[in-house]
C-alpha positions as CSV (number, residue, x, y, z in Angstrom):
1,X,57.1,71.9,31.2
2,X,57.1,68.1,31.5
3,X,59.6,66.1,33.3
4,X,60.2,64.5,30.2
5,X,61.5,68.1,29.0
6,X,64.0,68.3,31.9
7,X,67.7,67.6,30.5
8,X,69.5,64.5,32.1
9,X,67.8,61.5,33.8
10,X,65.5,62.0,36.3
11,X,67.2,61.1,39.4
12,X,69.6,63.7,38.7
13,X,67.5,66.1,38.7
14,X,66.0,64.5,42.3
15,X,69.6,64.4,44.4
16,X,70.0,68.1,43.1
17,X,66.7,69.2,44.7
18,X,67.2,67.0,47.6
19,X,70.6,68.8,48.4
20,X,69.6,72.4,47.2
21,X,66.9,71.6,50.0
22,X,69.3,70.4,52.6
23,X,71.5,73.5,51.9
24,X,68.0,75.5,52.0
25,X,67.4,74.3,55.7
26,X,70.6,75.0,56.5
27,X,70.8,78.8,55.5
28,X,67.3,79.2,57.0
29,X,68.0,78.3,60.3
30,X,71.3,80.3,60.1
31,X,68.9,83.2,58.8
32,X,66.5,83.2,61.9
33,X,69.7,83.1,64.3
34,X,71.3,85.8,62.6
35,X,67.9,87.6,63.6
36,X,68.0,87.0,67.1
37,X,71.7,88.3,67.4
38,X,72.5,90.5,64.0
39,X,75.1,92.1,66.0
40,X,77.2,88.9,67.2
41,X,77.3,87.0,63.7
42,X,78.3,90.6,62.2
43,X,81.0,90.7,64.7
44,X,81.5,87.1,63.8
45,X,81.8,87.0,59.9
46,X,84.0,90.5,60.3
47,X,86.2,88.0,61.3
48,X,86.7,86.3,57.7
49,X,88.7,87.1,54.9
50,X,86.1,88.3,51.6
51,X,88.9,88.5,49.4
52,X,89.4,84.6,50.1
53,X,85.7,84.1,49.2
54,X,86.2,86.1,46.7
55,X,88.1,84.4,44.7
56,X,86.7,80.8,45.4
57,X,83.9,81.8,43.9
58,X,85.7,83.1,40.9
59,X,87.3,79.9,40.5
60,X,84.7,77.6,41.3
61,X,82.6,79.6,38.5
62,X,85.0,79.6,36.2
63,X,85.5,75.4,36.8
64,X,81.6,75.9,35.9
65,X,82.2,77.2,32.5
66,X,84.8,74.5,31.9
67,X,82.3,72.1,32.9
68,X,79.8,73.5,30.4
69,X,82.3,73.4,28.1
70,X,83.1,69.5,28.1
71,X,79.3,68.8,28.3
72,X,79.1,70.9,24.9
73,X,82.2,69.2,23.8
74,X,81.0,66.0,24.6
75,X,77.5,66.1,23.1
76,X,79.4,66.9,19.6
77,X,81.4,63.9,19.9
78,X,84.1,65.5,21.2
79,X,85.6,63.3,23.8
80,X,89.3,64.9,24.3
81,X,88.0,68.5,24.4
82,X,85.3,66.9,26.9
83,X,88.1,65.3,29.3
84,X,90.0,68.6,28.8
85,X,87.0,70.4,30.2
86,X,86.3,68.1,33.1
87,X,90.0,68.3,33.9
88,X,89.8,71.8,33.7
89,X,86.9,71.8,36.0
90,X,88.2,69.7,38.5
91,X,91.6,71.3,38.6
92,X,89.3,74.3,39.7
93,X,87.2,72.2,42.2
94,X,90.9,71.2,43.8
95,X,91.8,74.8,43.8
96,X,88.7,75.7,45.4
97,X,89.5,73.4,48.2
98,X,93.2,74.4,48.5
99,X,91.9,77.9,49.0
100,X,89.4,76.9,51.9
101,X,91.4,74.5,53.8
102,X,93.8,77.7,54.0
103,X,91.1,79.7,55.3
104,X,90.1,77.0,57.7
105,X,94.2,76.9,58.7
106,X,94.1,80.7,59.4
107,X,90.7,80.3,61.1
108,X,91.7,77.5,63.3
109,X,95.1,79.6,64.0
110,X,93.0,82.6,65.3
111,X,91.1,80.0,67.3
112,X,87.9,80.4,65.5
113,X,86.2,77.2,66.0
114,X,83.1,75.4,65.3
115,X,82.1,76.2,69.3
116,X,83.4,80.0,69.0
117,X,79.6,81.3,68.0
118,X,76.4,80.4,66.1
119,X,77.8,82.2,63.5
120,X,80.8,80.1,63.2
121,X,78.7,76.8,64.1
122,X,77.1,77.6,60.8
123,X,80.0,78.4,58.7
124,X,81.6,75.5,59.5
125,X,78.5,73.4,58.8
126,X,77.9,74.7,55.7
127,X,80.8,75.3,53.7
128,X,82.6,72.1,55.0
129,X,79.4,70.5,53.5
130,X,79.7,72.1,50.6
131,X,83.4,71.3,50.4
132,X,82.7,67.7,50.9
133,X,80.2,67.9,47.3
134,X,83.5,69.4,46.0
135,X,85.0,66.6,46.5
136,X,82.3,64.2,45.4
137,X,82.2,66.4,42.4
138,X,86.0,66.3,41.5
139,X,85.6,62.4,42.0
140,X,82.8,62.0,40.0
141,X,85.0,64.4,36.8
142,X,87.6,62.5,37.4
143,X,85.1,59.2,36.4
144,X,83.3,60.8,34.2
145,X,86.6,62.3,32.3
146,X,87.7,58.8,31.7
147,X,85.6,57.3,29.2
148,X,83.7,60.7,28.3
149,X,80.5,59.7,27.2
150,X,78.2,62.8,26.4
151,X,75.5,61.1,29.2
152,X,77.9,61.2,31.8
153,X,79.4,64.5,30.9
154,X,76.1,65.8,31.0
155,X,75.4,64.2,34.7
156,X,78.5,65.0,36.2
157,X,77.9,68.9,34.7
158,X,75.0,68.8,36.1
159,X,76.3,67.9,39.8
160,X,79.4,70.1,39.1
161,X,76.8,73.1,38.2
162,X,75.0,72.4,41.1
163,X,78.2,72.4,43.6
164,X,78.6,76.1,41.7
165,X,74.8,77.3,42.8
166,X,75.4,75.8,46.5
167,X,78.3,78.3,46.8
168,X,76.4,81.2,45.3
169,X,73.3,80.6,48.1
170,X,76.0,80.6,50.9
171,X,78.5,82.6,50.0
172,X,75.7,85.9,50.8
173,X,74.6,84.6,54.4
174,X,78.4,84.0,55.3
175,X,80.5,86.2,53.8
176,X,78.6,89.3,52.8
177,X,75.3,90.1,54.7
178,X,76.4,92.0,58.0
């Protein structure tokens, strides 16, 4: 495969590697703590709720599809089934959010901070970075909704799909290996 063969421009593709990297580093170093103390960041993450993680991940998968959905729409021409899919998708990405600043509030009320354990050091770091690319993603739809041009669609799917795999990579080292 050449990178002319890659879908989307270029430097796309280049701020997705770059983050999936930074997320990379992130989990690896969580990884190799977790080794040194698998019985404090069990204890730890027995602390969180699954069934909130649970279904962030349904919905920020699902705000995937409607994303794939409006880049399909728009490459057919289909700019209001395109800004209904980006809506869709960023509706989802706000939900997401909604969802973990709850978790955070219930955290925070059970005084589980950022300084309560490396476990929670990295939790914090890494899904409040990923929430922040939520963010940046639900701006960038909301942009990209308004003039729905199949080139932008595709870009900000692309972003949007790659806010989707950055959840998938740390949902496992947070919320499910113990």
């Amino acid at each position: 495969m050449r990178l002319d063969d890659l879908p989307g421009e270029l430097l796309m593709w280049v701020l997705i590697v770059s983050e999936l990297l930074v997320f990379a580093a992130g989990i690896t170093v969580m990884a190799a703590l977790r080794l040194r103390d698998p019985a404090g960041f069990a204890e730890a993450q027995a602390l969180l709720d699954g069934r909130l993680a649970a279904l962030n991940t349904v919905i920020l998968v699902s705000s995937g599809y409607a994303a794939a959905r409006a880049e399909r729409a728009a490459a057919r021409g289909r700019k209001r089934a395109a800004r209904l899919g980006l809506g869709l998708a960023a509706l989802g990405g706000l939900g997401f959010l909604a969802l973990k600043a709850a978790e955070y509030a219930g955290d925070w009320e059970r005084g589980i901070s950022m300084e309560a354990s490396p476990f929670f050091t990295f939790y914090y770091l890494l899904t409040g970075f990923h929430a922040a690319h939520v963010i940046a993603g639900v701006a960038l739809l909301a942009l990209v909704a308004w003039r729905a041009r199949s080139d932008a669609v595709q870009a900000g799917a692309m972003f949007w799909h790659m806010v989707d795999l950055v959840w998938v990579l740390i949902l496992p080292p947070i919320y499910l290996l113990g």
